[in-house]
C-alpha positions as CSV (number, residue, x, y, z in Angstrom):
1,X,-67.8,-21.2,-6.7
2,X,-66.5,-23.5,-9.3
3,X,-67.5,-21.7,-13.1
4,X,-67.3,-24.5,-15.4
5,X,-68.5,-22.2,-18.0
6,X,-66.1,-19.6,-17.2
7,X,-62.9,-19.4,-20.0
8,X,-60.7,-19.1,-17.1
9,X,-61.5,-22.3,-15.4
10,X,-61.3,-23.8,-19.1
11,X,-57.6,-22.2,-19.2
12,X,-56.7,-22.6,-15.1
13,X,-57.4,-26.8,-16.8
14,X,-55.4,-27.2,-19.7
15,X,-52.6,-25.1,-18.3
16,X,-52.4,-27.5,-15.1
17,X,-52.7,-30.6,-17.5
18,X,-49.9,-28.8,-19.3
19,X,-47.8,-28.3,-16.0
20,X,-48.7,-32.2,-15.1
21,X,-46.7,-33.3,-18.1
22,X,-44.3,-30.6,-18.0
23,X,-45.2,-29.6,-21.8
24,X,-43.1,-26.7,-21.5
25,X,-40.0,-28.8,-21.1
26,X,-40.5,-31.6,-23.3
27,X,-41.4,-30.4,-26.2
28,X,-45.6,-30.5,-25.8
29,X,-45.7,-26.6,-26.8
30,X,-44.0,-26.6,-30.0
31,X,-46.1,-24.5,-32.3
32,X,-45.4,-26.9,-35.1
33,X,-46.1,-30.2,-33.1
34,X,-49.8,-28.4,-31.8
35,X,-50.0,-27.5,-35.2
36,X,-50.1,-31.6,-36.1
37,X,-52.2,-32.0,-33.4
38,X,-54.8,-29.8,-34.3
39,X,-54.8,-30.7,-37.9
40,X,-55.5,-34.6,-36.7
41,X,-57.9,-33.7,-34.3
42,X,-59.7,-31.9,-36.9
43,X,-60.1,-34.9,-39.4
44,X,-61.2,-36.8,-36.4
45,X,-63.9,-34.9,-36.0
46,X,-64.2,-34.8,-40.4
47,X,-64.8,-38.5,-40.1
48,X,-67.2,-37.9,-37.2
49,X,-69.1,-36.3,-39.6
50,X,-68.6,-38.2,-42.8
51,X,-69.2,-41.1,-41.6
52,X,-72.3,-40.5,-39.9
53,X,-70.7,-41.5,-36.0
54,X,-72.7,-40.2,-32.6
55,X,-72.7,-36.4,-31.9
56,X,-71.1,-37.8,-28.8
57,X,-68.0,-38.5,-30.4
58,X,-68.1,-35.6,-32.5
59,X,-68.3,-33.5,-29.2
60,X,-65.5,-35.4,-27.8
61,X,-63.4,-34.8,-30.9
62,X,-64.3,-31.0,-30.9
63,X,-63.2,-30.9,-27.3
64,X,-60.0,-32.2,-28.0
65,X,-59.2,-29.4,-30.5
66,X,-60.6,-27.1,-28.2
67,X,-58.1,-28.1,-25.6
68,X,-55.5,-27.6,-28.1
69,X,-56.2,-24.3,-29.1
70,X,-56.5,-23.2,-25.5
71,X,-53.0,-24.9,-25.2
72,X,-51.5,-23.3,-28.4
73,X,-52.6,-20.2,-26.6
74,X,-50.4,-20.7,-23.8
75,X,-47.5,-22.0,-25.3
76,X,-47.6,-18.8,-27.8
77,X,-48.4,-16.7,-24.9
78,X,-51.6,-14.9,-26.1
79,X,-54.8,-13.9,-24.6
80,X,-57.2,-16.7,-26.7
81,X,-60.1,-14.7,-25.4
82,X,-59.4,-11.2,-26.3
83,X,-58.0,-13.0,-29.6
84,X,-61.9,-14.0,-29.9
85,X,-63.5,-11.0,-29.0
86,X,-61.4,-9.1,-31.3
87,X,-62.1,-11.2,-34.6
88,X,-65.4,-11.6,-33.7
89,X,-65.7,-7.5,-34.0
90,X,-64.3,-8.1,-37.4
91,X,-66.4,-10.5,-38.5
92,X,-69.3,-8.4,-37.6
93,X,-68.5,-5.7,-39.8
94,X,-67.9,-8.2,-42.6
95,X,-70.6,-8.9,-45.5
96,X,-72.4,-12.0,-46.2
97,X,-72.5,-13.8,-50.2
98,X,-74.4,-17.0,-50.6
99,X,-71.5,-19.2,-53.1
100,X,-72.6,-22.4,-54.4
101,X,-75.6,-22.2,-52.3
102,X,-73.9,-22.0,-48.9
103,X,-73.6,-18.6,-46.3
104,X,-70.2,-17.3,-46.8
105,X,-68.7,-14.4,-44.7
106,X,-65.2,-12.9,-45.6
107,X,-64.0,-10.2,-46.9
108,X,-64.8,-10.3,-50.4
109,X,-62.3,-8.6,-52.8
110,X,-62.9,-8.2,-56.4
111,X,-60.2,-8.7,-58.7
């Protein structure tokens, strides 16, 4: 039964597109390249929004970085869904401040 919601279908993907084009050899999972990546896809998806396009393309956009982050995880060799899981249980136990009239959740230290 084919899961496309499951996150290992999502990884079995991007780790066969990664094998396609041999990123391993040829330079596709350098940290600091993904890095670049990531940061472009990311004001793709700022100009999505600033500039009023289609959800559509902001969902395409979105799925790009997703892909890349899923990618970054193999190429660093981590386990992007326990790496989820785990923050999230962080995040849980973290506060909530409304600054400058927006939800903000961190971990507030006072100076």
């Amino acid at each position: 039964m084919d899961n496309r919601d499951s996150y290992r279908q999502m990884l079995a993907a991007v780790q066969a597109f990664h094998d396609k084009h041999d990123f391993k050899n040829t330079g596709g999972e350098e940290l600091t390249y993904r890095i670049a990546l990531m940061a472009e896809e990311l004001g793709e998806m700022s100009a999505c929004v600033t500039k009023g396009k289609a959800v559509a393309d902001l969902a395409e956009e979105t799925a790009d970085l997703l892909i890349l982050l899923i990618g970054t995880a193999i190429a660093a060799d981590f386990d992007l869904r326990q790496a989820f899981w785990n923050k999230m249980a962080k995040l849980d136990q973290r506060s909530s401040r409304m600054i400058d009239g927006r939800i903000r959740v961190s971990e507030f230290r006072e100076l």
